[in-house]
N, C-alpha and C positions, 0 to 999 in steps of 0.2 A: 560121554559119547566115545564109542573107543572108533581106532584111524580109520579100521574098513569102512564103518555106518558114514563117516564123516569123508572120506574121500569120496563113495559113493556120490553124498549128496551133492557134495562140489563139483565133482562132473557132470554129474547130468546138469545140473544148474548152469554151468557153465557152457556147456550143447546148446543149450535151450537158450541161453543168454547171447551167445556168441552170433547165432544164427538169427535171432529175433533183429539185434545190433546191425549185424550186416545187411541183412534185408531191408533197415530202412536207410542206412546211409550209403549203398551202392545203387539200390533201385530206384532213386529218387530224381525228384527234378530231370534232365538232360535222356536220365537213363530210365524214368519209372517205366515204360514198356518190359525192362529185362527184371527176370524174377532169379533169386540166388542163383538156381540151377542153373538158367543161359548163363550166368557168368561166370559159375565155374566151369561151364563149357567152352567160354572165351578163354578162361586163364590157359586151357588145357592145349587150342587150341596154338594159342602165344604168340607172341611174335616174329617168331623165327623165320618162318613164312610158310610154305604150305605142307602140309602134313597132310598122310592117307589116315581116312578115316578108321582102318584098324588099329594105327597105333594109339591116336586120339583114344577111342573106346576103351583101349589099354590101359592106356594113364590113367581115366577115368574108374576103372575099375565095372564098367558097362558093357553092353549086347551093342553090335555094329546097327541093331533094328534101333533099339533104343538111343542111339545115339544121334541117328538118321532123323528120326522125330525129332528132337532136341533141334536138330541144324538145319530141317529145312523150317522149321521158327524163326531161327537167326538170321536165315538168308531174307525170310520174307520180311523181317522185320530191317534188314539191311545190315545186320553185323557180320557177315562171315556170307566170304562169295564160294562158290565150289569148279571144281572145274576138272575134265578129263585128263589123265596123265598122258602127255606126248609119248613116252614108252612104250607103254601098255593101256590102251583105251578102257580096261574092264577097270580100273583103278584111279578111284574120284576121291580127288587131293581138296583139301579147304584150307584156307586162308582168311585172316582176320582182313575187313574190307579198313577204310580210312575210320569210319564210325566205329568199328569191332573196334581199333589199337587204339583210339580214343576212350573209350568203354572200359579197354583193359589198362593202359593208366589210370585211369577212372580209381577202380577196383585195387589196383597197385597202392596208390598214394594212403586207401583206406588204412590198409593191411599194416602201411609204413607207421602211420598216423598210429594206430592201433598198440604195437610194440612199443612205438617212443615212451606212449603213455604209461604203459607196462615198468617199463626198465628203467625210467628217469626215479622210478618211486623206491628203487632197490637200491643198493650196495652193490659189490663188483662181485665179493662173495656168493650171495642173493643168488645174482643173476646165474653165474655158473652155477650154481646147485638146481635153478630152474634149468637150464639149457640139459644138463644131465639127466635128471628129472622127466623133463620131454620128451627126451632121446628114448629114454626106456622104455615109454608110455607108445613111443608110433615105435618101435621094432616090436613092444607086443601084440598091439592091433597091423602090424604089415603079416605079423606069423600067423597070425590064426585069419586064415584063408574059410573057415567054417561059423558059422554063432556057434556061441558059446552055451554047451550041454548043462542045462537045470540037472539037478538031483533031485527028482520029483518021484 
């Protein structure tokens, strides 16, 4: 099998794995109400404390509509409050509620959990050639702002 066929299939496997993993040990128990998306709409959200929903959508790489959907879910289900900006009234700031930053440690601790298990199996080497590796792999997918043109 030569590297492309074989890198190919480890990614997508790894997509598929990664996400299937997370879904059920973030959504569970305390949190099964929240489906991956609300959470990563929590992570996006953070902690820092209240963020306009433009930039949120930002992060996310989302529509202000689409994102809107997403949070008033969150609200109704209790994770994430919203509220009018003192400044400027037209500008509706969110914020993780006590349940949200419970939710997003939650999701934290996974994530931590996740790498230890990764990196404790490596070498020091290993890991740096993974961290490089990585690096390459998200500045390709940060650059291509388009999907990717078939030759069909």
């Amino acid at each position: 099998m030569n590297i492309n066929h074989m890198l190919n299939e480890v990614l997508v496997k790894l997509f598929r794995n990664i996400n299937i993993i997370e879904e059920r040990a973030i959504c569970s128990g305390e949190y099964k109400d929240l489906t991956a998306n609300d959470m990563h709409v929590i992570e996006a959200v953070d902690m820092e404390g209240a963020r306009n929903m433009t930039s949120v959508a930002k992060t996310l790489g989302v529509t202000t509509g689409t994102l809107t959907i997403a949070v008033n879910s969150l609200v109704k289900k209790g994770y994430v409050e919203r509220v009018r900006s003192e400044e400027d009234r037209r500008v509706v700031l969110i914020s993780l509620s006590e349940k949200g930053r419970k939710a997003y440690l939650h999701h934290q601790r996974f994530h931590e959990q996740m790498i230890e298990a990764i990196v404790e199996e490596m070498s020091a080497e290993e890991q740096v050639v993974l961290e490089k590796a990585l690096v390459k792999l998200d500045r390709f997918f940060r650059k291509s702002n388009t999907p990717l043109q078939a030759d069909f």
